[in-house]
ROFIKE-364800 format. One line per field, with one value per atom (N, C-alpha, C): residue number from 1; residue in one letter; z, y, x. Coordinates in steps of 0.02 Angstrom, whole numbers. Example, Ala and Ser with C-alpha at 12.3 -4.5 7.8 and 13.67 -1.06 7.14 Angstrom:
k = [1|1|1|2|2|2]
r = [a|a|a|s|s|s]
c3 = [390|390|390|354|357|394]
c2 = [-284|-225|-165|-112|-53|2]
c1 = [660|615|660|642|684|645]
//
This chain:
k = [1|1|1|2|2|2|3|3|3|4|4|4|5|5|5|6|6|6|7|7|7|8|8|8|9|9|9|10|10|10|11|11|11|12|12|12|13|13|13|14|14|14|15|15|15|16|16|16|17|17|17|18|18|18|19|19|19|20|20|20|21|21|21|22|22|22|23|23|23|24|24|24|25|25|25|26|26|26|27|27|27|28|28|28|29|29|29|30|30|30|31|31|31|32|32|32|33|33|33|34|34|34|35|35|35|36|36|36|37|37|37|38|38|38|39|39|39|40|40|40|41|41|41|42|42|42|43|43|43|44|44|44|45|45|45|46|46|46|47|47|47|48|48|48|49|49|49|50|50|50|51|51|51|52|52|52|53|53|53|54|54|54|55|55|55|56|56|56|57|57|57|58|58|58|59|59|59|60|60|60|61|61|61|62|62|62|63|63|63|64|64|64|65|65|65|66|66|66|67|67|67|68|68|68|69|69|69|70|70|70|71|71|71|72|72|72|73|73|73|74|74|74|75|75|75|76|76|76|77|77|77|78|78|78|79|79|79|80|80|80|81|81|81|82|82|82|83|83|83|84|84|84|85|85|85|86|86|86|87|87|87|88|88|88|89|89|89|90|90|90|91|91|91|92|92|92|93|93|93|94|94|94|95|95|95|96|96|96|97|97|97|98|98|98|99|99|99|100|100|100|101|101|101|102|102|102|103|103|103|104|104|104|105|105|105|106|106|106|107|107|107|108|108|108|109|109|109|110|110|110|111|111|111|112|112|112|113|113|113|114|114|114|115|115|115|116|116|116|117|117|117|118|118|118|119|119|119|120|120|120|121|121|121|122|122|122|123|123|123|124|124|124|125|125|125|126|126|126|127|127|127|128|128|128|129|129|129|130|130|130|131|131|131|132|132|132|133|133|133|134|134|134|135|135|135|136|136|136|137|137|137|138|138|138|139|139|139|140|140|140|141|141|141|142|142|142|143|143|143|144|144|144|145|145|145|146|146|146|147|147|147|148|148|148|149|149|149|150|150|150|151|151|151|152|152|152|153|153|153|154|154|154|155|155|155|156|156|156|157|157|157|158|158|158|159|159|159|160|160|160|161|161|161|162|162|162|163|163|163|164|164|164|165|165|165|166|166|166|167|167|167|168|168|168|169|169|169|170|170|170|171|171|171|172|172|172|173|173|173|174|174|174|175|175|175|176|176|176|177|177|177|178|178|178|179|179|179|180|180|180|181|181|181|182|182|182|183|183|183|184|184|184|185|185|185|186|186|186|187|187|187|188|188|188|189|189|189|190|190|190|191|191|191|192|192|192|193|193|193|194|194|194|195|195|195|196|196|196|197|197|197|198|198|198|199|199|199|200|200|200|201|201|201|202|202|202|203|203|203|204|204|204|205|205|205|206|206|206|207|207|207|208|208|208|209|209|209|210|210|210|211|211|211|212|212|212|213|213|213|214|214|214|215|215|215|216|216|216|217|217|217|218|218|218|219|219|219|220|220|220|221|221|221|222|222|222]
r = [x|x|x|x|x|x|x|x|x|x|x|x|x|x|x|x|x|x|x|x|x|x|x|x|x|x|x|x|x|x|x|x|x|x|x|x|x|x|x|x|x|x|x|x|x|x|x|x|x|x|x|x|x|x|x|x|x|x|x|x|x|x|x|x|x|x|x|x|x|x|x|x|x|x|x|x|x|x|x|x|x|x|x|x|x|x|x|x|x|x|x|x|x|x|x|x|x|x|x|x|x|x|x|x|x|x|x|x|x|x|x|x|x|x|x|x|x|x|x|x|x|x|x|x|x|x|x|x|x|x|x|x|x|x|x|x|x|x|x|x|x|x|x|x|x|x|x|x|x|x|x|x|x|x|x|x|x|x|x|x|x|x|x|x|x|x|x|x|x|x|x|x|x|x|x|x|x|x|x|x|x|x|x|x|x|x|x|x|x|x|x|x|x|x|x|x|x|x|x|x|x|x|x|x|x|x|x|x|x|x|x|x|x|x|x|x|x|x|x|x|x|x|x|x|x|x|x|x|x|x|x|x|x|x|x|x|x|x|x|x|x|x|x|x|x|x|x|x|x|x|x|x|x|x|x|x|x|x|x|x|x|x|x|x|x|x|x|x|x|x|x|x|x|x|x|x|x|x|x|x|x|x|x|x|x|x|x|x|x|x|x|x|x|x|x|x|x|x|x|x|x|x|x|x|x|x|x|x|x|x|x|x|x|x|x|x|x|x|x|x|x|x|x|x|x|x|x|x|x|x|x|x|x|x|x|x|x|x|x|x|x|x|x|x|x|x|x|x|x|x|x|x|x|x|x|x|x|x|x|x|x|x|x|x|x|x|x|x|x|x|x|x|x|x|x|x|x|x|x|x|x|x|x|x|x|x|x|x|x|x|x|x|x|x|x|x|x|x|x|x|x|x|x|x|x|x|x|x|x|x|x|x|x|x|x|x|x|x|x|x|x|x|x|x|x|x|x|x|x|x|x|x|x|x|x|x|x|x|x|x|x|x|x|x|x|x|x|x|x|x|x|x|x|x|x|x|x|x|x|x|x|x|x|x|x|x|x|x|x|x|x|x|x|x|x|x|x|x|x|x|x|x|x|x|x|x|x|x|x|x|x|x|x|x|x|x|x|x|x|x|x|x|x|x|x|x|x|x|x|x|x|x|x|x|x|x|x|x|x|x|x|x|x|x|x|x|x|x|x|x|x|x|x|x|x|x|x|x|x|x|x|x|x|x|x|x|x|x|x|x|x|x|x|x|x|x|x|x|x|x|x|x|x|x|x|x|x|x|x|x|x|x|x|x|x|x|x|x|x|x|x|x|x|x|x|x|x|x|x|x|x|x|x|x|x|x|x|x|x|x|x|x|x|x|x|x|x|x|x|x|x|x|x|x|x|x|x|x|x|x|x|x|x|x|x|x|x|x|x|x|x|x|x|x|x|x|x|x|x|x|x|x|x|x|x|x|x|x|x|x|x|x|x|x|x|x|x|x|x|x|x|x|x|x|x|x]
c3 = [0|0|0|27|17|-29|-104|-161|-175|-167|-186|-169|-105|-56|-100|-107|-120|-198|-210|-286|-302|-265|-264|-222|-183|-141|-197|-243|-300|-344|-338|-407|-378|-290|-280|-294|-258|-241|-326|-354|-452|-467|-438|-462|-430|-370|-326|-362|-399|-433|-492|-522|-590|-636|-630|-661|-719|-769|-801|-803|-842|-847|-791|-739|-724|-764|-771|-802|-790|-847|-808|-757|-732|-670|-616|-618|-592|-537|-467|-418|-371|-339|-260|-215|-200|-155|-160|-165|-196|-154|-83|-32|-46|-61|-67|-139|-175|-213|-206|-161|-133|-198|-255|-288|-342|-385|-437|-463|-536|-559|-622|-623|-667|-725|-783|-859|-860|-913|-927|-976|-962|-1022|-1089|-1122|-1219|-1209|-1268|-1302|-1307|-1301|-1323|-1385|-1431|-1494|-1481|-1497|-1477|-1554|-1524|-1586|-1639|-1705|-1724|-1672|-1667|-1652|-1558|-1553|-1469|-1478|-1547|-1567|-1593|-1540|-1552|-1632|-1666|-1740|-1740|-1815|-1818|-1794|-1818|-1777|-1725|-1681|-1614|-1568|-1524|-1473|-1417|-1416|-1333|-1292|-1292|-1241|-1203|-1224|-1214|-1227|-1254|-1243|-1226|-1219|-1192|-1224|-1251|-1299|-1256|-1265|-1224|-1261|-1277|-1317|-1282|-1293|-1248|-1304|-1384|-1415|-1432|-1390|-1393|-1332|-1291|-1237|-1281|-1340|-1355|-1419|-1374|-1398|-1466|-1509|-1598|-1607|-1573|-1583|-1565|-1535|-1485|-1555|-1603|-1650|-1668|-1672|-1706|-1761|-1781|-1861|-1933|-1948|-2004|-2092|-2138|-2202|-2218|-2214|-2246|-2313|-2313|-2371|-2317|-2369|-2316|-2315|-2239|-2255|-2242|-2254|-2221|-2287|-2350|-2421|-2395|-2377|-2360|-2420|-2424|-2496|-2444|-2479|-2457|-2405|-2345|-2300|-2236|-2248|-2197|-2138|-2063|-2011|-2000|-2002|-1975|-1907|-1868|-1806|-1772|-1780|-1773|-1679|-1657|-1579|-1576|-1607|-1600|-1622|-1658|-1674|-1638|-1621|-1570|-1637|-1694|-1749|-1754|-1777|-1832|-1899|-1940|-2007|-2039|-2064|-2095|-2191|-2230|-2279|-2334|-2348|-2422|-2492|-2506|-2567|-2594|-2670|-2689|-2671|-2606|-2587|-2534|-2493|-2439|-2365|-2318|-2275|-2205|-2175|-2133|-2057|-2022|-1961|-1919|-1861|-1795|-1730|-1675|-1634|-1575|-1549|-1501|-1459|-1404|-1330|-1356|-1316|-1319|-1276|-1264|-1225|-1169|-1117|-1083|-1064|-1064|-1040|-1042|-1071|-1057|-1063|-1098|-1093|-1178|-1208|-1302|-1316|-1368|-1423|-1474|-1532|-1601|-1650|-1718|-1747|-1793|-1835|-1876|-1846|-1867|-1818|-1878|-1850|-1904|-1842|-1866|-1834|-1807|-1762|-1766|-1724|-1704|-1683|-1656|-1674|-1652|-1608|-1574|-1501|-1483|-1501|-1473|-1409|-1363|-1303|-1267|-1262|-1239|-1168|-1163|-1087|-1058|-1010|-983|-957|-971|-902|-899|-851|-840|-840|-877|-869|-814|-774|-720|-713|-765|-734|-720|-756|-732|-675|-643|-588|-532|-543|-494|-489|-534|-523|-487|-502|-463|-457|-388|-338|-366|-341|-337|-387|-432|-515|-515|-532|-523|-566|-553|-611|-677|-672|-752|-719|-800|-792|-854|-851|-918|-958|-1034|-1049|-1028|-1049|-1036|-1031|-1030|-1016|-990|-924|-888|-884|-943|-952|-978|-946|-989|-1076|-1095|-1170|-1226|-1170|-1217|-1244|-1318|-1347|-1382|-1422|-1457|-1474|-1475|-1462|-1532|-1568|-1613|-1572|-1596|-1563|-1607|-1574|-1624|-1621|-1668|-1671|-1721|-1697|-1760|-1775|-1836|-1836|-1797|-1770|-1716|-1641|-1642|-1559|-1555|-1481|-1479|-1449|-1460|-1446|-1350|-1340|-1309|-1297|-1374|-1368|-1408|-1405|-1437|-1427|-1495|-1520|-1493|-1456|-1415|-1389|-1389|-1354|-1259|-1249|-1187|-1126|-1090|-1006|-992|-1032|-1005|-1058|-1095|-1161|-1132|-1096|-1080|-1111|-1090|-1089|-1179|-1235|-1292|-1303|-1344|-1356|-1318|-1249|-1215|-1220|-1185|-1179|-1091|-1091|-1042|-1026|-1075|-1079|-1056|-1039|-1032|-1095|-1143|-1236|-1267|-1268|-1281|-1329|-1389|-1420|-1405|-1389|-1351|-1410|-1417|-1469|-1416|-1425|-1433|-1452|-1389|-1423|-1493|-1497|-1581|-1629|-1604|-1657|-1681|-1622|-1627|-1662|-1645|-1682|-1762|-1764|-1833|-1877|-1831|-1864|-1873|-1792|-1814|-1894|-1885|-1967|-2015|-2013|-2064|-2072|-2039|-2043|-2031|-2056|-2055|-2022|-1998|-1987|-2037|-2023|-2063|-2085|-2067|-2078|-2063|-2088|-2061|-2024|-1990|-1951|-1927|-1928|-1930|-1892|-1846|-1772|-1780|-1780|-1792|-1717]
c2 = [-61|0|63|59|114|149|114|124|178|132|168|248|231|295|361|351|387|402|373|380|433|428|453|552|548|592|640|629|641|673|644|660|723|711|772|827|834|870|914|889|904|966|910|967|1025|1009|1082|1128|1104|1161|1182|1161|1183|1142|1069|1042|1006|960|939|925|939|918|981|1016|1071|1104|1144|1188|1245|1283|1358|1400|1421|1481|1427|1364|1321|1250|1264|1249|1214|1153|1099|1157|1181|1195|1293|1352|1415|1451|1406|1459|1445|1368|1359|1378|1415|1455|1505|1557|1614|1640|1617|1661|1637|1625|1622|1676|1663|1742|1714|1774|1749|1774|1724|1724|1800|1809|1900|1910|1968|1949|1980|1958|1947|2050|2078|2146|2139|2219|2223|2283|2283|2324|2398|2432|2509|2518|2550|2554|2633|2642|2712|2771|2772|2814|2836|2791|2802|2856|2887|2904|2995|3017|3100|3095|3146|3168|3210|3196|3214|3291|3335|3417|3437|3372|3383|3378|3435|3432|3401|3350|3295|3350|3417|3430|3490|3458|3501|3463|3384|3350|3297|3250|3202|3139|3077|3027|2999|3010|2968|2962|2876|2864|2845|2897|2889|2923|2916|2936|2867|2814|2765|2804|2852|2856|2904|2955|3003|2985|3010|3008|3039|2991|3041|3060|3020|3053|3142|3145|3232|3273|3283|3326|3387|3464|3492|3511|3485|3471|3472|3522|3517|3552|3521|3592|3634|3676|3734|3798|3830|3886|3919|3929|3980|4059|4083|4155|4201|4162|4199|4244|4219|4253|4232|4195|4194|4126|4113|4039|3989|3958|3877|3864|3818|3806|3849|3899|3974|3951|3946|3957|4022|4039|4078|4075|4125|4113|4162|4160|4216|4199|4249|4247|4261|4303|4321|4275|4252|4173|4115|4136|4066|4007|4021|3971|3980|3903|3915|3873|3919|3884|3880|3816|3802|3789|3845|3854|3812|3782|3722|3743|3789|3798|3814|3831|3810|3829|3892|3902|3877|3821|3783|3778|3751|3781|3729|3692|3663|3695|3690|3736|3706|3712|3699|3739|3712|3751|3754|3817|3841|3849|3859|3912|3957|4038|4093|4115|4173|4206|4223|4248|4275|4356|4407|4479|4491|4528|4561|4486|4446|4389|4384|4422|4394|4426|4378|4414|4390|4462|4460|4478|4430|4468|4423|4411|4353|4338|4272|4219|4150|4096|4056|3979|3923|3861|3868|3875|3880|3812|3775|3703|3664|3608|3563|3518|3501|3449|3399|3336|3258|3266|3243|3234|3301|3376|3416|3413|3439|3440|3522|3529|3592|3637|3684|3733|3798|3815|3890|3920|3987|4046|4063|4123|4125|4168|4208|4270|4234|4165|4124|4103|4078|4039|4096|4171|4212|4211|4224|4239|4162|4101|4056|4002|4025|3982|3911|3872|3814|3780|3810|3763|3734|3677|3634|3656|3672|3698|3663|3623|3574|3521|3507|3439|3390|3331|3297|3261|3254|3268|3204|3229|3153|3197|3137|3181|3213|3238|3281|3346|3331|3391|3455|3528|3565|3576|3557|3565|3522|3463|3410|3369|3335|3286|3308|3375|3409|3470|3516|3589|3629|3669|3727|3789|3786|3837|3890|3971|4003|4059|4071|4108|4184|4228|4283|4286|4268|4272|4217|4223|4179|4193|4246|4222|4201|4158|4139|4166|4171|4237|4233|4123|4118|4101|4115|4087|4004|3965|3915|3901|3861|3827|3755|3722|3661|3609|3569|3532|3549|3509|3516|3470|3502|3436|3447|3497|3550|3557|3503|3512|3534|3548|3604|3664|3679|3734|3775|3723|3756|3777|3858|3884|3952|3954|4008|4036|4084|4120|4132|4087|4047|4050|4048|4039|4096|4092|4127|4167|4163|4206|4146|4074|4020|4005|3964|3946|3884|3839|3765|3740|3686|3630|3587|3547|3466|3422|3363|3313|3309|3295|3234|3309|3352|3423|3430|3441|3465|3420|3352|3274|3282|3322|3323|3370|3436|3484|3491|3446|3453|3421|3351|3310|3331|3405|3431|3496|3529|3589|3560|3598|3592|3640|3663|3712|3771|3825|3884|3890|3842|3886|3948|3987|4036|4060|4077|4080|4152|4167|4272|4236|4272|4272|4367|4351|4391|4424]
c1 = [41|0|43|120|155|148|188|173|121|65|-6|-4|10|22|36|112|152|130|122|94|23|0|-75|-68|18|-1|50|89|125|78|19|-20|-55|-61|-108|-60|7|46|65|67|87|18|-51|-113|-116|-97|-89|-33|3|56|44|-3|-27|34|41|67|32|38|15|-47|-86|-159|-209|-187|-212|-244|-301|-341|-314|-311|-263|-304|-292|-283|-322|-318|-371|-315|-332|-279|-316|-310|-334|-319|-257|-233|-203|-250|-219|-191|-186|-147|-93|-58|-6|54|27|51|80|99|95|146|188|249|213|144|111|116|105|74|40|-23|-87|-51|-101|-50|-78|-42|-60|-140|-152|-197|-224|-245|-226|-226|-208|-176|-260|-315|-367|-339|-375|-337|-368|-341|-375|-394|-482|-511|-494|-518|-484|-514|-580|-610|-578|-538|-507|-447|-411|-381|-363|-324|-330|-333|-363|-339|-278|-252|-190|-157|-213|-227|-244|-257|-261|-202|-210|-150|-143|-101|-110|-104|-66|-52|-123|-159|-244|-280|-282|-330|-318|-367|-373|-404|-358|-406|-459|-526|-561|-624|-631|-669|-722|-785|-844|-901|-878|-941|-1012|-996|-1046|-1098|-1078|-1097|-1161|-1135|-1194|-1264|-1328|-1377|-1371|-1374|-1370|-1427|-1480|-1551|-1568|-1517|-1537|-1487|-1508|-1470|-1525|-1492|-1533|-1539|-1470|-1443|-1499|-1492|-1551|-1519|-1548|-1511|-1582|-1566|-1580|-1566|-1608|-1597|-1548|-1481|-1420|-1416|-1474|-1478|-1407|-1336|-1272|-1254|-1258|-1238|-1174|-1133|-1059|-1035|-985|-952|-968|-951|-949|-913|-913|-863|-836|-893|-893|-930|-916|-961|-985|-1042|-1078|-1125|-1120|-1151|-1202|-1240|-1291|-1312|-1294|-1296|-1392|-1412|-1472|-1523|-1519|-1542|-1553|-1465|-1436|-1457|-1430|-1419|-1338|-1313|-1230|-1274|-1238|-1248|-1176|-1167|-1110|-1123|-1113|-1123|-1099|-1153|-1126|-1119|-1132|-1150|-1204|-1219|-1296|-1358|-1330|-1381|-1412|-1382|-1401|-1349|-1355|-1323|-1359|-1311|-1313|-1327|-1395|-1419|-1419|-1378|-1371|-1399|-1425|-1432|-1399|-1369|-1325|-1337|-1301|-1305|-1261|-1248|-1218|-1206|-1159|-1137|-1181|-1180|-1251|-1226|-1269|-1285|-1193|-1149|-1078|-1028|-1040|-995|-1003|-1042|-1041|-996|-962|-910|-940|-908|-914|-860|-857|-807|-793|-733|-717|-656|-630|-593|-589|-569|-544|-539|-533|-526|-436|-422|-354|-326|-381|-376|-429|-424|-481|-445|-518|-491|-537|-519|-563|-576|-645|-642|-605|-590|-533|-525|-483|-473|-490|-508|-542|-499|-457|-412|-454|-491|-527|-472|-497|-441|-441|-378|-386|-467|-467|-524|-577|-608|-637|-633|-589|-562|-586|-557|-560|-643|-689|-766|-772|-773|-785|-730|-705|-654|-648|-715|-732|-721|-716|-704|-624|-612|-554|-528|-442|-387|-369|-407|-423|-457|-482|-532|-520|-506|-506|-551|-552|-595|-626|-720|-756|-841|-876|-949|-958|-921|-926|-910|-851|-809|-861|-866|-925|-908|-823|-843|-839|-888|-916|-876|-898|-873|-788|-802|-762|-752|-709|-675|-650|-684|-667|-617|-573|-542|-520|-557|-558|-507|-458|-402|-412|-365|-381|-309|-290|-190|-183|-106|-91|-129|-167|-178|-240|-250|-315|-361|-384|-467|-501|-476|-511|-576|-609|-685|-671|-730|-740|-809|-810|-869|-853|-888|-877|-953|-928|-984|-1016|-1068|-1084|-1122|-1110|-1130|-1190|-1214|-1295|-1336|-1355|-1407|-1454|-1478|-1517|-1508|-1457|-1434|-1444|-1443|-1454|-1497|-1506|-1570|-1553|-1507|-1498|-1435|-1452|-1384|-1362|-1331|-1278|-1232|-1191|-1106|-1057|-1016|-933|-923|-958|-945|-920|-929|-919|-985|-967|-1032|-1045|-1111|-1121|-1150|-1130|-1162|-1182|-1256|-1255|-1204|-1184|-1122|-1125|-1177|-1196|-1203|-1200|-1210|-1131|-1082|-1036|-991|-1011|-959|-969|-1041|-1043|-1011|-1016|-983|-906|-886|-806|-779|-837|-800|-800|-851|-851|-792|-782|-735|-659|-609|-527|-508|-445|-413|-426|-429|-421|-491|-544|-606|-640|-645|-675|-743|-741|-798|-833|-891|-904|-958|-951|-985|-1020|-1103|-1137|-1178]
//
Protein backbone atom coordinates (compact mmCIF):
# COMPACT_ATOMS: atom_id res chain seq x y z
CA UNK A 1 0.00 0.00 0.00
CA UNK A 2 3.11 2.29 0.33
CA UNK A 3 3.47 2.48 -3.22
CA UNK A 4 -0.12 3.36 -3.72
CA UNK A 5 0.45 5.91 -1.13
CA UNK A 6 3.04 7.74 -2.41
CA UNK A 7 1.88 7.61 -5.72
CA UNK A 8 -1.49 9.05 -5.28
CA UNK A 9 -0.03 11.84 -2.83
CA UNK A 10 2.50 12.83 -5.99
CA UNK A 11 -0.40 13.20 -8.13
CA UNK A 12 -2.16 15.43 -5.61
CA UNK A 13 0.92 17.41 -4.81
CA UNK A 14 1.75 18.08 -9.04
CA UNK A 15 -2.25 19.34 -9.24
CA UNK A 16 -1.79 21.64 -6.52
CA UNK A 17 1.13 23.21 -8.66
CA UNK A 18 -0.53 23.66 -11.79
CA UNK A 19 1.33 20.83 -13.22
CA UNK A 20 0.30 18.78 -16.02
CA UNK A 21 -3.19 18.37 -16.94
CA UNK A 22 -4.23 21.41 -14.49
CA UNK A 23 -6.83 23.76 -16.04
CA UNK A 24 -5.27 27.15 -16.15
CA UNK A 25 -5.67 29.63 -13.40
CA UNK A 26 -7.42 26.41 -11.84
CA UNK A 27 -5.59 24.98 -8.37
CA UNK A 28 -6.68 21.98 -5.20
CA UNK A 29 -4.67 23.90 -3.11
CA UNK A 30 -4.38 28.30 -3.93
CA UNK A 31 -2.95 29.19 -0.63
CA UNK A 32 -0.13 27.18 -1.33
CA UNK A 33 1.02 29.10 -4.26
CA UNK A 34 1.91 32.29 -2.67
CA UNK A 35 4.98 33.22 -5.77
CA UNK A 36 2.21 32.44 -8.74
CA UNK A 37 1.49 34.84 -11.17
CA UNK A 38 -1.74 34.98 -13.34
CA UNK A 39 -1.00 34.48 -17.17
CA UNK A 40 -1.20 38.01 -18.55
CA UNK A 41 -3.95 38.97 -20.44
CA UNK A 42 -4.52 38.93 -24.37
CA UNK A 43 -3.53 42.92 -26.04
CA UNK A 44 -7.34 44.46 -26.47
CA UNK A 45 -6.74 46.47 -29.87
CA UNK A 46 -7.50 50.17 -29.55
CA UNK A 47 -10.22 51.07 -31.72
CA UNK A 48 -9.69 54.23 -34.49
CA UNK A 49 -12.20 56.29 -33.05
CA UNK A 50 -10.13 56.05 -29.38
CA UNK A 51 -7.62 58.08 -31.34
CA UNK A 52 -6.60 61.99 -31.03
CA UNK A 53 -6.79 63.36 -34.80
CA UNK A 54 -3.80 64.29 -36.35
CA UNK A 55 -4.53 68.34 -35.53
CA UNK A 56 -5.21 67.66 -32.28
CA UNK A 57 -3.00 68.64 -29.46
CA UNK A 58 -2.20 65.90 -26.66
CA UNK A 59 -1.04 68.61 -24.82
CA UNK A 60 -4.89 70.02 -24.29
CA UNK A 61 -6.61 67.00 -24.85
CA UNK A 62 -7.46 64.04 -23.83
CA UNK A 63 -8.12 60.53 -25.97
CA UNK A 64 -11.23 59.35 -24.48
CA UNK A 65 -13.39 57.28 -26.35
CA UNK A 66 -16.88 57.79 -24.96
CA UNK A 67 -18.82 58.72 -28.29
CA UNK A 68 -20.93 55.29 -27.85
CA UNK A 69 -21.94 57.12 -24.74
CA UNK A 70 -23.87 60.05 -27.10
CA UNK A 71 -27.53 60.17 -27.96
CA UNK A 72 -27.40 60.81 -31.96
CA UNK A 73 -31.02 61.07 -31.66
CA UNK A 74 -30.74 64.65 -29.71
CA UNK A 75 -29.40 66.52 -33.01
CA UNK A 76 -30.66 69.83 -34.11
CA UNK A 77 -28.85 69.42 -37.22
CA UNK A 78 -31.03 70.34 -40.09
CA UNK A 79 -30.22 71.84 -44.03
CA UNK A 80 -31.59 74.67 -44.92
CA UNK A 81 -31.94 77.71 -47.42
CA UNK A 82 -28.40 79.60 -46.31
CA UNK A 83 -29.55 83.10 -45.11
CA UNK A 84 -25.44 83.98 -44.41
CA UNK A 85 -24.76 85.05 -48.42
CA UNK A 86 -21.19 83.87 -47.19
CA UNK A 87 -19.04 80.77 -49.92
CA UNK A 88 -18.98 77.54 -49.13
CA UNK A 89 -17.25 76.13 -46.00
CA UNK A 90 -17.86 79.47 -43.94
CA UNK A 91 -19.22 79.15 -40.22
CA UNK A 92 -21.55 81.56 -39.49
CA UNK A 93 -23.03 82.27 -36.12
CA UNK A 94 -25.82 84.33 -35.45
CA UNK A 95 -25.92 84.94 -31.58
CA UNK A 96 -29.45 86.42 -32.00
CA UNK A 97 -30.85 83.45 -33.48
CA UNK A 98 -28.72 81.33 -31.41
CA UNK A 99 -28.37 79.43 -34.98
CA UNK A 100 -24.60 78.31 -36.64
CA UNK A 101 -24.95 77.67 -40.14
CA UNK A 102 -22.20 76.04 -41.89
CA UNK A 103 -22.46 77.08 -45.59
CA UNK A 104 -22.52 74.43 -48.43
CA UNK A 105 -23.00 75.97 -51.33
CA UNK A 106 -25.91 76.20 -53.78
CA UNK A 107 -27.61 78.04 -51.74
CA UNK A 108 -28.02 75.67 -48.79
CA UNK A 109 -26.46 75.61 -45.51
CA UNK A 110 -26.25 73.26 -42.66
CA UNK A 111 -28.39 74.72 -39.22
CA UNK A 112 -27.42 73.98 -35.90
CA UNK A 113 -28.64 75.03 -32.68
CA UNK A 114 -26.50 76.82 -30.03
CA UNK A 115 -26.09 78.24 -26.61
CA UNK A 116 -24.35 81.86 -26.39
CA UNK A 117 -22.73 84.12 -24.49
CA UNK A 118 -25.02 85.50 -21.66
CA UNK A 119 -25.70 89.58 -20.79
CA UNK A 120 -21.57 91.23 -21.13
CA UNK A 121 -19.90 87.77 -21.86
CA UNK A 122 -20.82 87.87 -26.03
CA UNK A 123 -18.21 88.29 -28.47
CA UNK A 124 -18.28 89.20 -32.02
CA UNK A 125 -16.14 89.36 -34.94
CA UNK A 126 -14.33 87.07 -37.52
CA UNK A 127 -11.87 84.37 -36.37
CA UNK A 128 -10.88 81.12 -38.07
CA UNK A 129 -10.52 77.21 -36.69
CA UNK A 130 -7.08 77.59 -35.33
CA UNK A 131 -7.53 74.07 -33.66
CA UNK A 132 -9.62 71.25 -33.04
CA UNK A 133 -9.82 68.97 -30.02
CA UNK A 134 -11.25 65.17 -29.46
CA UNK A 135 -12.83 64.69 -26.06
CA UNK A 136 -10.67 68.31 -24.78
CA UNK A 137 -9.46 68.80 -21.73
CA UNK A 138 -10.84 71.84 -19.66
CA UNK A 139 -8.25 74.66 -18.04
CA UNK A 140 -10.54 77.81 -16.81
CA UNK A 141 -8.82 80.91 -17.37
CA UNK A 142 -7.72 82.51 -14.40
CA UNK A 143 -10.47 85.41 -14.67
CA UNK A 144 -12.75 82.47 -14.65
CA UNK A 145 -11.23 80.77 -11.77
CA UNK A 146 -11.20 84.25 -9.87
CA UNK A 147 -15.32 84.78 -10.46
CA UNK A 148 -15.69 81.11 -9.27
CA UNK A 149 -13.08 79.64 -6.76
CA UNK A 150 -14.64 76.28 -6.75
CA UNK A 151 -14.07 75.26 -10.30
CA UNK A 152 -11.08 72.68 -10.47
CA UNK A 153 -7.74 73.95 -12.22
CA UNK A 154 -8.46 71.49 -15.03
CA UNK A 155 -10.65 68.77 -15.84
CA UNK A 156 -10.11 65.94 -18.36
CA UNK A 157 -11.90 65.36 -20.98
CA UNK A 158 -15.12 63.06 -20.72
CA UNK A 159 -18.98 63.62 -20.32
CA UNK A 160 -18.53 65.62 -17.76
CA UNK A 161 -16.18 67.81 -19.04
CA UNK A 162 -18.50 71.31 -19.78
CA UNK A 163 -16.86 71.29 -23.40
CA UNK A 164 -18.31 68.19 -24.34
CA UNK A 165 -17.45 65.73 -26.94
CA UNK A 166 -15.23 68.17 -29.14
CA UNK A 167 -13.49 71.79 -29.24
CA UNK A 168 -13.33 74.54 -32.26
CA UNK A 169 -10.83 76.75 -31.25
CA UNK A 170 -11.17 80.06 -32.48
CA UNK A 171 -8.04 82.15 -33.43
CA UNK A 172 -7.61 85.66 -35.19
CA UNK A 173 -3.80 85.44 -36.71
CA UNK A 174 -1.83 83.58 -34.33
CA UNK A 175 -3.56 84.44 -31.17
CA UNK A 176 -6.30 82.78 -29.58
CA UNK A 177 -9.34 84.74 -28.92
CA UNK A 178 -10.23 82.35 -26.19
CA UNK A 179 -13.69 81.73 -27.36
CA UNK A 180 -14.80 78.29 -28.74
CA UNK A 181 -17.37 76.54 -30.41
CA UNK A 182 -17.54 73.21 -28.30
CA UNK A 183 -19.69 70.64 -27.07
CA UNK A 184 -21.69 70.32 -23.74
CA UNK A 185 -22.60 68.72 -20.13
CA UNK A 186 -25.90 70.99 -20.10
CA UNK A 187 -28.15 70.24 -23.23
CA UNK A 188 -30.34 72.08 -21.60
CA UNK A 189 -28.68 74.69 -21.77
CA UNK A 190 -29.08 75.12 -25.84
CA UNK A 191 -31.41 77.68 -27.12
CA UNK A 192 -29.97 80.16 -24.29
CA UNK A 193 -27.67 82.41 -23.57
CA UNK A 194 -25.56 80.94 -20.83
CA UNK A 195 -22.12 80.78 -21.59
CA UNK A 196 -18.65 82.53 -20.64
CA UNK A 197 -18.90 84.12 -24.72
CA UNK A 198 -18.39 80.41 -25.62
CA UNK A 199 -20.64 78.93 -28.41
CA UNK A 200 -22.42 75.30 -27.03
CA UNK A 201 -23.25 72.61 -29.39
CA UNK A 202 -25.09 69.32 -28.67
CA UNK A 203 -22.44 66.26 -28.45
CA UNK A 204 -23.93 64.68 -31.63
CA UNK A 205 -24.20 68.45 -33.14
CA UNK A 206 -20.71 69.30 -32.53
CA UNK A 207 -19.18 65.47 -33.64
CA UNK A 208 -20.86 66.45 -36.66
CA UNK A 209 -19.66 69.67 -37.28
CA UNK A 210 -16.11 69.06 -36.29
CA UNK A 211 -16.01 66.20 -39.35
CA UNK A 212 -17.02 68.61 -41.27
CA UNK A 213 -14.71 71.79 -40.86
CA UNK A 214 -10.54 71.84 -41.10
CA UNK A 215 -8.26 74.24 -39.74
CA UNK A 216 -8.43 77.67 -41.27
CA UNK A 217 -12.12 77.73 -41.57
CA UNK A 218 -13.49 80.72 -41.22
CA UNK A 219 -15.95 81.60 -39.02
CA UNK A 220 -18.09 85.43 -38.59
CA UNK A 221 -19.70 85.44 -35.45
CA UNK A 222 -22.73 87.82 -35.84
Amino acid sequence: MAPVRALLLAVLVGLAQGGPGAAVGQTLWPFAQPDSVAPAAPAVPVAPAALLPPDADPAYSTPVDLDGDIDRSRMTRRIVDDPTGEPAGTVTINTKLRKLYLSLGDGRAVEYGIGVGRQGFAWKGVAEVGRKAYWPGWTPPPEMLARSPELPPHLDGGLDNPLGARALYLFQGNKDTLFRIHGTNEPKSIGHAVSSGCIRMLNADVIDLYGRVAKGTRVVVL
